[in-house]
N, C-alpha and C positions, 0 to 999 in steps of 0.2 A: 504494500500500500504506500501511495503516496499522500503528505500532506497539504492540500494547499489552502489556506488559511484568505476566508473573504472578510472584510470589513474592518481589517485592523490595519492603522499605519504602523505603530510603533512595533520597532523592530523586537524589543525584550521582552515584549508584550507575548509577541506572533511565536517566539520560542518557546514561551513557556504553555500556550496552548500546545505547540506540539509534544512538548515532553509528558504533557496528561496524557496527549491520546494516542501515545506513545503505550503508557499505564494500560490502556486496553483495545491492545490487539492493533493498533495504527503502524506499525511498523513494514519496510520492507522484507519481503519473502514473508509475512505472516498470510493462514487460510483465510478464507472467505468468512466460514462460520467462526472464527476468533473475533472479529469486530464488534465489540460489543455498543454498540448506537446510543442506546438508552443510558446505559452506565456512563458511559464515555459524557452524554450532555448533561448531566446532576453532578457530575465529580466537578467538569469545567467550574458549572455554576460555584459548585462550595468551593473550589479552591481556588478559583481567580476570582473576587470577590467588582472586581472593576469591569467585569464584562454585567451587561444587562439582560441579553440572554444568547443562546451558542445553540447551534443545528446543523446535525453532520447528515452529508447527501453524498454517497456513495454512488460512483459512476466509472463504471470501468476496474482502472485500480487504481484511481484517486478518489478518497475521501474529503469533499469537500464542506470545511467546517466554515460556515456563516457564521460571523458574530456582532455584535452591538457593543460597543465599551461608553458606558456610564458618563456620565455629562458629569465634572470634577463638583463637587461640594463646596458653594460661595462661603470665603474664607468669613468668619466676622473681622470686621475691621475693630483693632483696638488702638482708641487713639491715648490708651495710658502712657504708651512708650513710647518717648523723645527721637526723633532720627532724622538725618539730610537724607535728601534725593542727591547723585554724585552721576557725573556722566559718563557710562561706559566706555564710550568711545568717542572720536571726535568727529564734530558735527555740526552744520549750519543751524539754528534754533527757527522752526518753520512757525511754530504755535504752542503755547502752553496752557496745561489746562489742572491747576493744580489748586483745589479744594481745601489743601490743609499746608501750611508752612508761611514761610517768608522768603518770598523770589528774590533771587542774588542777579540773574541774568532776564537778559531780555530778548525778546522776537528781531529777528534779523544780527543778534551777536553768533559769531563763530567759536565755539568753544572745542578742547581737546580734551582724551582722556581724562577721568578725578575731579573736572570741574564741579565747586561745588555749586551746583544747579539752586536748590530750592534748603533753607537753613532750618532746621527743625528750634533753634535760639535767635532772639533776638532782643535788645533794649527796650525797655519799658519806663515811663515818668517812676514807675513804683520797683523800677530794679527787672533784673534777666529775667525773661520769660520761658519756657520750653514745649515743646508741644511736639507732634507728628507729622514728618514731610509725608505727602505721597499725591499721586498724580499722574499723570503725560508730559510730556515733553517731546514733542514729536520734533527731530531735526533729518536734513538732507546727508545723508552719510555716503560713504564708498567702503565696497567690499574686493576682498578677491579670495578667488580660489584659483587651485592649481591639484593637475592631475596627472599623474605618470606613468604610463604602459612600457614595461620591460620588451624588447624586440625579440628576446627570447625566454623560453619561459620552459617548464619542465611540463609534459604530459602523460597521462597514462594512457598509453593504447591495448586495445584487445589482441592478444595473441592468440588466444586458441580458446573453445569453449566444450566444455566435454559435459555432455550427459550420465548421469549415472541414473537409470529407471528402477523403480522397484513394485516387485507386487506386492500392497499391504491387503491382510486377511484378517478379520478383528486385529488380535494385538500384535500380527507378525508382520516382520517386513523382507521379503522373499528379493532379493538380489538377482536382476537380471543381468548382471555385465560382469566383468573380468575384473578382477580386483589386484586393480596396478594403482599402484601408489601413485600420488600429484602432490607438485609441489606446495610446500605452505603459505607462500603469496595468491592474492587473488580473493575472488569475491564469491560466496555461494549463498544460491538463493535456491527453491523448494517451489513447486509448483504440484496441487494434487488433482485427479479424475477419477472423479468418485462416483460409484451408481444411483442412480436416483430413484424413488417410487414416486411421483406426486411430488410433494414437500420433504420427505423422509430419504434422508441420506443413508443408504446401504453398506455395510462395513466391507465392502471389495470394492477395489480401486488399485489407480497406477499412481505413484510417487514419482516425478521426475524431478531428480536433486541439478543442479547445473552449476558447472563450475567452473567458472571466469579466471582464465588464467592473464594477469597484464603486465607490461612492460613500462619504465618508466624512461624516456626518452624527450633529449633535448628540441626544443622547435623553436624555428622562427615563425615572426609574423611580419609584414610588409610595412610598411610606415601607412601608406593607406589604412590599413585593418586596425595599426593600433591608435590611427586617429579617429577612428569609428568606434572604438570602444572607450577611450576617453571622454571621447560628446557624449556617450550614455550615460558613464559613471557619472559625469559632469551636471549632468541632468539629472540624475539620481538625489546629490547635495543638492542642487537649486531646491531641489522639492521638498528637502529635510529640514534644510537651512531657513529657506525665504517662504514657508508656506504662511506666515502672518507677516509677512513683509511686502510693501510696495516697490519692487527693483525692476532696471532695465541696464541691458547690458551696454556698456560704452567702449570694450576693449575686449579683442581679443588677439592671442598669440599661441600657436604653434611652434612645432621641429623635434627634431632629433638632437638629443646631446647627450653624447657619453652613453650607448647603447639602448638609449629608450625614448620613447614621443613625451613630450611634457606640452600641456594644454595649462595657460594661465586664461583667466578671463576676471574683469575690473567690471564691478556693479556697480551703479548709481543706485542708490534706497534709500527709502523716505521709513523712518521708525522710531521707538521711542527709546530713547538712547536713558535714561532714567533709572536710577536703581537705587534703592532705598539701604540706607546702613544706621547701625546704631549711631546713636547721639555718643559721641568719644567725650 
């Protein structure tokens, strides 16, 4: 069985569903009738407590698990504890929109790194005051990333695949082939053909065990191929990185250096550069 997991972005998330349904019967080379469905979507529920509900649709040999993850629980805001807003990064200030503090900067100033944006202290006729920054602070920022495809790379290819069939009888397993030893590398997976009445599976059948003998062997790849894999992975970050972010690309750069393609690419994004710290 294969896992392919619908409706989850987050990557740690989408793991840990498959290590449940893994728990029952989800796994490759596992039979048909090990999959436990029902088991498998009550476990999900109680043990990833952040999905809202999970639904496994077997098709072929992928099981595919549908899930919903929980809309996060609105923090209470507590404004006992003193703190600045500080600016992550550096950034033209487009608009501010800050409910609690005392603004240090203003709309249309350019600030860098650590700036301190919005003061959780400030002077009073009756002496220092303290209170709770927090807020937006939306400014024009630049990003970059960069992505690096080795031109050669290590792969495993198929050498040879050998069947080993067996008759199983109730509890016996009757060996049809010649018993030569194979090497300890490689991959074996089990496949069974079992009799059927109706619904009722009959205990006579064939077992074919199959065993993947592979090689591990140096390859290249053409600078074409690994600029085409770069603009994926590349696309892959846009979508981890900038999915609450406003950006457009203004730069980009290819080549070869030093036996691999490197793809840099320079965003323009509009976001809230903002991040609240204790009051020190």
């Amino acid at each position: 069985w294969v896992v392919d997991v619908v409706g989850c972005e987050d990557a740690a998330l989408t793991e840990q569903i498959r290590a449940v349904a893994a728990q029952y019967g989800v796994t490759i080379g596992a039979r048909t009738d090990q999959l436990q469905i029902k088991q498998l979507e009550i476990a999900g529920m109680d043990q990833l407590p952040s999905l809202a509900w999970m639904t496994v649709n077997p098709s072929g040999s992928v099981a595919r698990v549908e899930v919903a993850v929980r809309s996060p629980t609105p923090q209470v805001l507590d404004l006992t504890q003193p703190s600045d807003l500080v600016a992550v990064r550096d950034g033209l200030i487009l608009s501010m929109r800050v409910p609690g503090g005392d603004k240090r900067v203003r709309v249309g100033e350019a600030v860098s790194a650590g700036t301190l944006l919005v003061s959780g202290r400030w002077e009073t006729e009756h002496g220092e005051r303290f209170s709770r920054s927090y807020g937006e602070v939306m400014a024009q920022t630049r990003r970059q990333l960069t992505v690096t495809v080795p031109l050669t790379y290590w792969r495993e290819t198929v050498q040879q695949t050998v069947l080993r069939p067996s008759l199983s009888f109730l509890r016996w397993q009757i060996p049809l082939y010649a018993g030569t030893e194979l090497p300890p590398d490689g991959v074996i997976y089990t496949r069974e053909h079992f009799l059927t009445a109706g619904r009722l599976r009959l205990p006579l059948g064939i077992t074919n065990e199959y065993h993947v003998l592979t090689r591990r062997e140096k390859t290249a790849r053409t600078e074409g191929k690994a600029a085409a894999i770069a603009a994926a992975r590349l696309a892959e970050q846009e979508q981890a990185l900038f999915s609450q972010i406003e950006y457009a690309e203004i730069e980009r750069n290819g080549g070869v250096k030093n036996g691999q393609y490197t793809l840099t690419v320079t965003y323009q994004c509009i976001e809230n550069i903002a991040v609240e710290v204790p009051l020190s």
